[in-house]
MIROVO-663999 format. One line per field, with one value per residue (C-alpha): x, z, y; residue in three letters; residue number from 1. Coordinates in nm, 3 decimals, always signed. Last residue first. Layout:
BEGIN
X = (X|...)
Z = (Z|...)
Y = (Y|...)
doba = (ALA|...)
loba = (NUM|...)
This chain:
BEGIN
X = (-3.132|-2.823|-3.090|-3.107|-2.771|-2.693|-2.941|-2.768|-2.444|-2.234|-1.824|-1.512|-1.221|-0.967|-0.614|-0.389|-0.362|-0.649|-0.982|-1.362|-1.597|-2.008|-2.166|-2.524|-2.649|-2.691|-2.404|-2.174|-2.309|-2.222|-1.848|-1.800|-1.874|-1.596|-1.380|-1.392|-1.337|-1.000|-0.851|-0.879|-1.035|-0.937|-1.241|-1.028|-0.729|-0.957|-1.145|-0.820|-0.711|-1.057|-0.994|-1.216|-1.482|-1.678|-1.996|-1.839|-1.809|-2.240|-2.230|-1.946|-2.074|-2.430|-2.233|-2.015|-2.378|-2.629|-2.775|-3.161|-3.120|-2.822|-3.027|-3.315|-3.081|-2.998|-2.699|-2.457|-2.145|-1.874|-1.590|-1.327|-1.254|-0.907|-0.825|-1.197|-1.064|-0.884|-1.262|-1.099|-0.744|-0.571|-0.347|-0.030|+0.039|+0.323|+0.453|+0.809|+1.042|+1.171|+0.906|+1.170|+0.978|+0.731|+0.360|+0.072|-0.289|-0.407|-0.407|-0.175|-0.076|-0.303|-0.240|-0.408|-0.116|-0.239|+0.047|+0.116|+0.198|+0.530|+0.384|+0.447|+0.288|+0.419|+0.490|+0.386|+0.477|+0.834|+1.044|+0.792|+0.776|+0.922|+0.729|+0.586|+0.377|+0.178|-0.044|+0.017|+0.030|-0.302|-0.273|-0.408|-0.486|-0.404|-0.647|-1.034|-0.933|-0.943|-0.913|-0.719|-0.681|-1.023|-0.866|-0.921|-1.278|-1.083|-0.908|-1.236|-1.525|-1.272|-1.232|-1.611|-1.907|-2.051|-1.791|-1.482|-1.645|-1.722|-1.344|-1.234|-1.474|-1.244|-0.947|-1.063|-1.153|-0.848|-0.660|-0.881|-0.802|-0.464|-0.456|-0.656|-0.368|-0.103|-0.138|-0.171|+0.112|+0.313|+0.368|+0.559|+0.804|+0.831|+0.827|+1.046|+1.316|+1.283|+1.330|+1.594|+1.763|+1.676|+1.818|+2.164|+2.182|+2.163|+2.348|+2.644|+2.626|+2.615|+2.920|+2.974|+2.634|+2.634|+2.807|+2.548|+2.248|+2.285|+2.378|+2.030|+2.036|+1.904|+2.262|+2.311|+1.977|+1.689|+1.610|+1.426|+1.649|+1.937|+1.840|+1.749|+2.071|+2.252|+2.035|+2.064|+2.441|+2.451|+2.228|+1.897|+1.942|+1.845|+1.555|+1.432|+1.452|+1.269|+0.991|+1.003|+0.995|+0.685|+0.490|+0.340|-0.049|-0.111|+0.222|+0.563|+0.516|+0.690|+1.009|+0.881|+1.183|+1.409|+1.183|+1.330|+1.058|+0.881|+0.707|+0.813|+1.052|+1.237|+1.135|+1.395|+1.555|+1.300|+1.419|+1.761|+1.739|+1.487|+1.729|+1.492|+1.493|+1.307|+1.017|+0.896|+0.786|+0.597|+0.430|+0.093|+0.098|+0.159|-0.132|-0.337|-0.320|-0.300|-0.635|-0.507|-0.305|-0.166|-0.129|+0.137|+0.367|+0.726|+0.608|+0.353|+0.550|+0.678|+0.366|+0.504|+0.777|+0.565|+0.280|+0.550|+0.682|+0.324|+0.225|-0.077|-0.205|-0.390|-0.333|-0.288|-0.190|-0.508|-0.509|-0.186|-0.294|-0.537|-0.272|-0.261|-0.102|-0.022|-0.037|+0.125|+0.000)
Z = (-3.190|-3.402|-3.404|-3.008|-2.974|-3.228|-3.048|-2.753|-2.929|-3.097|-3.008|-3.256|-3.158|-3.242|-3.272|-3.266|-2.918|-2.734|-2.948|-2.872|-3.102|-3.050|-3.311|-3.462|-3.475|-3.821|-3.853|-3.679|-3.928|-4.229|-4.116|-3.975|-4.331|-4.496|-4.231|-4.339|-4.691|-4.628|-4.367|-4.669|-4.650|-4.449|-4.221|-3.909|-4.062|-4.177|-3.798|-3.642|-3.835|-3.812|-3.438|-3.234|-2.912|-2.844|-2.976|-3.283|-3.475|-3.510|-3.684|-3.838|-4.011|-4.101|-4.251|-4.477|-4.552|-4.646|-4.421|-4.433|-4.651|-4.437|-4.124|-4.203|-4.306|-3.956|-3.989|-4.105|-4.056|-3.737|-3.794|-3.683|-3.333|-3.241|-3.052|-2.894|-2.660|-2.464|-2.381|-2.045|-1.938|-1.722|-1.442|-1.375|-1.046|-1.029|-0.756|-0.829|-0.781|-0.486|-0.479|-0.756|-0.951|-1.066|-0.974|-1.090|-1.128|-1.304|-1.645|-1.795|-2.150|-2.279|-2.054|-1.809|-1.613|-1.323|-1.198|-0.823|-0.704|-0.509|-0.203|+0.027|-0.183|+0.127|+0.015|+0.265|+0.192|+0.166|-0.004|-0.190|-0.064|-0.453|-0.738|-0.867|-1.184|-0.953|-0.778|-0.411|-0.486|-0.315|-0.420|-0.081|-0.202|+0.171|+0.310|+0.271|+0.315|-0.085|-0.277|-0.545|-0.669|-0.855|-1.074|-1.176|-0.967|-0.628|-0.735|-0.922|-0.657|-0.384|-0.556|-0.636|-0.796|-1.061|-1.143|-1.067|-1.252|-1.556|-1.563|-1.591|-1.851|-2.069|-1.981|-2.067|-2.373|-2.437|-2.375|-2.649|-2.900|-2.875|-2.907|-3.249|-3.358|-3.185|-3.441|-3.824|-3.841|-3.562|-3.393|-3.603|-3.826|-3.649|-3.286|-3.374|-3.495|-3.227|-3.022|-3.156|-3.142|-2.770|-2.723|-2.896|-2.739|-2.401|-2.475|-2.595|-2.291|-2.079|-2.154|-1.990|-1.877|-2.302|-2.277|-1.959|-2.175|-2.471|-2.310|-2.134|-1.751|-1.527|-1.346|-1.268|-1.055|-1.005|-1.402|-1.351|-1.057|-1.257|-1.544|-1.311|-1.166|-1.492|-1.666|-1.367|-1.337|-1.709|-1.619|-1.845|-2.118|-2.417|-2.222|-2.180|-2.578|-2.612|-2.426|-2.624|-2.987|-2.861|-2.758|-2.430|-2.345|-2.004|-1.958|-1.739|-1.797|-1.572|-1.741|-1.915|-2.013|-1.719|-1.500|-1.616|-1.738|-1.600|-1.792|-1.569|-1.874|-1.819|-2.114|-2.250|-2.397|-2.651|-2.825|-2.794|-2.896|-3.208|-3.315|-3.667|-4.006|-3.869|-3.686|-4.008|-4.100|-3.753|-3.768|-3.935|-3.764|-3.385|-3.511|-3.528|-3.235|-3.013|-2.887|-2.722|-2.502|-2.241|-2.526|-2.676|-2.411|-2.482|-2.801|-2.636|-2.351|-2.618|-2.625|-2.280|-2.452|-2.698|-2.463|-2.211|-2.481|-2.600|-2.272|-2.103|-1.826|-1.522|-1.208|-0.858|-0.727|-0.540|-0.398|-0.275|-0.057|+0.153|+0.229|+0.074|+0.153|-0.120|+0.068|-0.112|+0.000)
Y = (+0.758|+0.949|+1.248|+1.267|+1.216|+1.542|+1.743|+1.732|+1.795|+1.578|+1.590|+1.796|+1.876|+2.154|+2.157|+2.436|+2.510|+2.292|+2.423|+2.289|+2.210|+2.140|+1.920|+1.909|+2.301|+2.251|+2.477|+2.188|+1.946|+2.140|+2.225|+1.851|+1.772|+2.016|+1.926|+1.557|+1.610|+1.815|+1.565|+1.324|+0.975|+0.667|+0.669|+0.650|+0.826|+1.123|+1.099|+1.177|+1.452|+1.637|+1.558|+1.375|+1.415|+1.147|+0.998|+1.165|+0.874|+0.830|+1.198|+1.136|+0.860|+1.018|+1.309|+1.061|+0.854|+1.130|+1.379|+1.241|+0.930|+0.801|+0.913|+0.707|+0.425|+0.443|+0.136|+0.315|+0.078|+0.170|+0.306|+0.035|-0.061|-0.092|+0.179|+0.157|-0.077|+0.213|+0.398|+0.537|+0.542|+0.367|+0.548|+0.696|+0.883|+1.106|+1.278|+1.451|+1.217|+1.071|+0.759|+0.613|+0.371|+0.604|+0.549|+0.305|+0.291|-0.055|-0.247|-0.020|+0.039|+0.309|+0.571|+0.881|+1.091|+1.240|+1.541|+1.624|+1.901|+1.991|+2.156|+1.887|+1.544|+1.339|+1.006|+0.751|+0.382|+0.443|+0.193|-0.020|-0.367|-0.553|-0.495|-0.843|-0.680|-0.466|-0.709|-0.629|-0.224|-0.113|+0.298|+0.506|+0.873|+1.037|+1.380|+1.227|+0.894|+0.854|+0.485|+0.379|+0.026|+0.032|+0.271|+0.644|+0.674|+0.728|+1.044|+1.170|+1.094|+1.233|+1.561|+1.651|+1.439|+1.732|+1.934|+1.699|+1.411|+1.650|+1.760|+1.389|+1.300|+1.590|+1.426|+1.095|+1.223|+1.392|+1.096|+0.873|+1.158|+1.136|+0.784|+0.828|+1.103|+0.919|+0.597|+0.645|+0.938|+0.999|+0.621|+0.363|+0.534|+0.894|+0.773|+0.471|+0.715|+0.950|+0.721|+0.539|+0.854|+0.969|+0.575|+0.636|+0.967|+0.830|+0.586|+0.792|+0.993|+0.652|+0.558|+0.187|+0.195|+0.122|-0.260|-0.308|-0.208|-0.371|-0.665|-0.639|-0.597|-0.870|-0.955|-0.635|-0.690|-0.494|-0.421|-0.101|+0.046|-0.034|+0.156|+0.464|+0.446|+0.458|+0.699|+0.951|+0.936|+1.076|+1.373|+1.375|+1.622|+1.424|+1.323|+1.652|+1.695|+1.407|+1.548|+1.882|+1.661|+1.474|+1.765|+1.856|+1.884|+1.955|+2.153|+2.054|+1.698|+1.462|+1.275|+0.949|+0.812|+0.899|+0.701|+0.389|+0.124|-0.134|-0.428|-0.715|-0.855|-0.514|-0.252|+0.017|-0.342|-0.361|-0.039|-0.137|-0.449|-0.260|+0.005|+0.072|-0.088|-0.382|-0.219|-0.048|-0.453|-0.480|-0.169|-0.297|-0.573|-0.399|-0.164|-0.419|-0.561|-0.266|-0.342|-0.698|-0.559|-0.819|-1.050|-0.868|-0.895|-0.816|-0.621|-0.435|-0.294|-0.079|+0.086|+0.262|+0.416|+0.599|+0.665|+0.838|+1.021|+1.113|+1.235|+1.338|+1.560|+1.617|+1.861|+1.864|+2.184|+2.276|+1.958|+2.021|+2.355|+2.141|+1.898|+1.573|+1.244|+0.976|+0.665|+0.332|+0.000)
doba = (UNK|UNK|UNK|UNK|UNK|UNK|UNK|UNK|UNK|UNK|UNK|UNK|UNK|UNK|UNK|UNK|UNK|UNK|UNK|UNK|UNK|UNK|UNK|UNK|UNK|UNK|UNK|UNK|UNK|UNK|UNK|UNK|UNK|UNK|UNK|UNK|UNK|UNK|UNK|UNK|UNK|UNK|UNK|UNK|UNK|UNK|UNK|UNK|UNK|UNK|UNK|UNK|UNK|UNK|UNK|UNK|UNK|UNK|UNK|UNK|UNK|UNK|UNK|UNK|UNK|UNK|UNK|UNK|UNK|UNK|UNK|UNK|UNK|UNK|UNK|UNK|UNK|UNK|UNK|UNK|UNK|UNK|UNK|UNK|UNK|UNK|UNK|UNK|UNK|UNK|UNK|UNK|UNK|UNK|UNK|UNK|UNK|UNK|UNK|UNK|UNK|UNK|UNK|UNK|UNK|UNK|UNK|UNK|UNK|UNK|UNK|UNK|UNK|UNK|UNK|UNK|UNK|UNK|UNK|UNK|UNK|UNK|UNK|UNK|UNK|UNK|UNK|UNK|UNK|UNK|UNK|UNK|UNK|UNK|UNK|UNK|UNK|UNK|UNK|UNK|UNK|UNK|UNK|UNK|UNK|UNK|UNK|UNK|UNK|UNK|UNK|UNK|UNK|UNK|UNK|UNK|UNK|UNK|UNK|UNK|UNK|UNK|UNK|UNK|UNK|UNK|UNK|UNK|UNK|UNK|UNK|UNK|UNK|UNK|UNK|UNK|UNK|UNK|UNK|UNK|UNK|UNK|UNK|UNK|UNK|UNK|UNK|UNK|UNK|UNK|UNK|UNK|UNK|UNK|UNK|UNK|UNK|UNK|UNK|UNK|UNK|UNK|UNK|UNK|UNK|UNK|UNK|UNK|UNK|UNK|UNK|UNK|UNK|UNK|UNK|UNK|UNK|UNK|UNK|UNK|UNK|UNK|UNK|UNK|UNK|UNK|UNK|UNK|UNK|UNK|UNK|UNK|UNK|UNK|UNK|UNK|UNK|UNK|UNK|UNK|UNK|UNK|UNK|UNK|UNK|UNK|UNK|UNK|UNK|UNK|UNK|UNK|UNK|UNK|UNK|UNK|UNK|UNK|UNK|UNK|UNK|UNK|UNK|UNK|UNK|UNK|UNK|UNK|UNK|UNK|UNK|UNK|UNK|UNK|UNK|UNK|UNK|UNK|UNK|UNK|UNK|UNK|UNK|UNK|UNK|UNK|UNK|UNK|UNK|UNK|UNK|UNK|UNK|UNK|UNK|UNK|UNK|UNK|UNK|UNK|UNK|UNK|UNK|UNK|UNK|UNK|UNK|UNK|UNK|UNK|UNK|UNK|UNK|UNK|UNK|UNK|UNK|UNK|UNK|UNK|UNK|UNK|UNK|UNK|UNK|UNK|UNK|UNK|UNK)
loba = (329|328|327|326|325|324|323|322|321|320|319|318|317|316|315|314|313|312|311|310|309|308|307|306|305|304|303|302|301|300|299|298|297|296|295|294|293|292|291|290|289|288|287|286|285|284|283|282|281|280|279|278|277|276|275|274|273|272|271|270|269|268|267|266|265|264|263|262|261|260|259|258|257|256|255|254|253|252|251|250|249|248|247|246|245|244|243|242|241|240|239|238|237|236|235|234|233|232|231|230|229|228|227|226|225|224|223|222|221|220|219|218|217|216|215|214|213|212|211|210|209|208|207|206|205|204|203|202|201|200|199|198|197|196|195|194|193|192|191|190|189|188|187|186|185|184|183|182|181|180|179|178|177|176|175|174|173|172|171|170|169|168|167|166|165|164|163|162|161|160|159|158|157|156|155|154|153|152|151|150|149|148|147|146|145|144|143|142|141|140|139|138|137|136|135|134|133|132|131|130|129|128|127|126|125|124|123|122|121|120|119|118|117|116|115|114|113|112|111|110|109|108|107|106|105|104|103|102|101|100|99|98|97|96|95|94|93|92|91|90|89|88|87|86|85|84|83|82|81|80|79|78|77|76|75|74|73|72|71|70|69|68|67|66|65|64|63|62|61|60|59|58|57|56|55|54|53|52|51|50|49|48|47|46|45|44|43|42|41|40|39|38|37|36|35|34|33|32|31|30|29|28|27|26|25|24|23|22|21|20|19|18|17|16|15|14|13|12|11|10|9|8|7|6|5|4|3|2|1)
């Protein structure tokens, strides 16, 4: 058991965001273990074949066999909404000492580490820059184009379900609702740790947030709440994220025929897509058409008073309204 304990001033620090580092190193987990996530399927086929002209002992050797990772990888964001090419800049500064620890941490045992590993430990400024390369690489080949934009648009959503817990339930209702293994006292967010993939007693069962904040991190790749390895770190909590089996669910067919006829079949799509919220982008790689066609749809629908839209930077979302749900049934 792991408490997290609050003062009145920390909840007002506590904040949620999302990373596409962390998602990028965390789908790596995927190719020691497949079968634990079953959504990613097809995506793993479709980026097997890119995976061969990249680092990839390297790339699987950022994961230990128990699925942790060194907390270097997925440095704490600084914004809600970070980009990929900041993060990896982060890690590209990460002090040398740091990646050695941390690896060690992951793996337990010198024994454990990868060859890969143990020959770079040996200078760990070239690893480092060997792994912000291969992830870079890997991002790029496997992740930017057919794959972040629809997990993007899963974290947003849990985001945005987030907010309408905290409005309408209040602060213990959303810390205790992120996983079953977290519960709220009313000052300490308790995490039950006795299945977490073998961990070992944690060090210090109380972590004191003290004034430092603490960041709620939804993902794809975990099957329960989880923190950092090192309990010195900032406070992090990690947690599941909503609606993750609908990565590999395909648009679904137009069934209304009604509301074929009435808006005709790419409206009547969208319309039954955007049960929630999506990006222009997003729904172009889901339907497999142009970004350009789609907006020019979501522009008709959103006149008709269909679908709200909502803007974070430069991209802009897309959810029915009220009166959209009650046409889609």
């Amino acid at each position: 058991m792991i408490e997290f304990r609050f003062a009145v001033d920390d909840l007002a620090t506590t904040s949620f965001a999302y990373s596409p580092l962390q998602e990028a190193v965390f789908s790596l987990r995927c190719l020691h273990d497949p079968g634990r996530y079953p959504h990613h399927r097809p995506w793993l086929r479709r980026i097997r074949p890119r995976m061969e002209s990249l680092d990839h002992e390297l790339l699987t050797a950022l994961v230990a066999p128990w699925l942790w990772v060194p907390d270097f990888l997925t440095p704490r964001p600084e914004r809600a909404r970070p980009a990929f090419a900041d993060e990896l800049d982060e890690v590209r500064a990460t002090p040398h000492g740091l990646v050695d620890t941390d690896f060690r941490a992951t793996y337990r045992t010198e024994d454990a580490l990868p060859s890969v590993v143990a020959q770079g430990l040996a200078d760990p400024a070239a690893l480092l820059t060997r792994i912000a390369d291969a992830l870079d690489a890997y991002w790029h080949a496997c992740l930017a184009d057919d794959w972040w934009p629809r997990v993007q648009s899963i974290l947003e959503a849990d985001l945005a379900h987030r907010g309408r817990v905290l409005t309408e339930q209040g602060v213990g209702a959303l810390l205790s609702g992120l996983d079953a293994r977290l519960s709220w006292t009313g000052h300490d967010l308790r995490l039950a740790t006795e299945d977490f993939w073998g961990r070992a007693p944690w060090p210090e069962p109380g972590i004191s947030i003290a004034g430092r904040g603490m960041v709620l991190l939804p993902t794809l790749f975990a099957r329960g709440a989880q923190p950092l390895i090192d309990p010195s770190r900032p406070p992090t909590l990690i947690y599941p994220a909503r609606g993750r089996a609908t990565l590999s669910e395909k648009p679904p067919p137009v069934t209304d025929r009604a509301l074929a006829r009435l808006l005709g079949r790419p409206r009547a799509r969208l319309l039954l897509l955007l049960a929630e919220p999506a990006s222009t982008t997003e729904l172009a790689h889901r339907l497999e058409v142009t970004p350009g066609a789609v907006s020019q749809h979501l522009a008709v629908l959103y006149d008709a008073g269909l679908l709200s839209r909502t803007r974070s930077g430069r991209i802009v979302r897309y959810t029915r309204t009220t009166l959209g749900d009650e046409l889609c049934r």
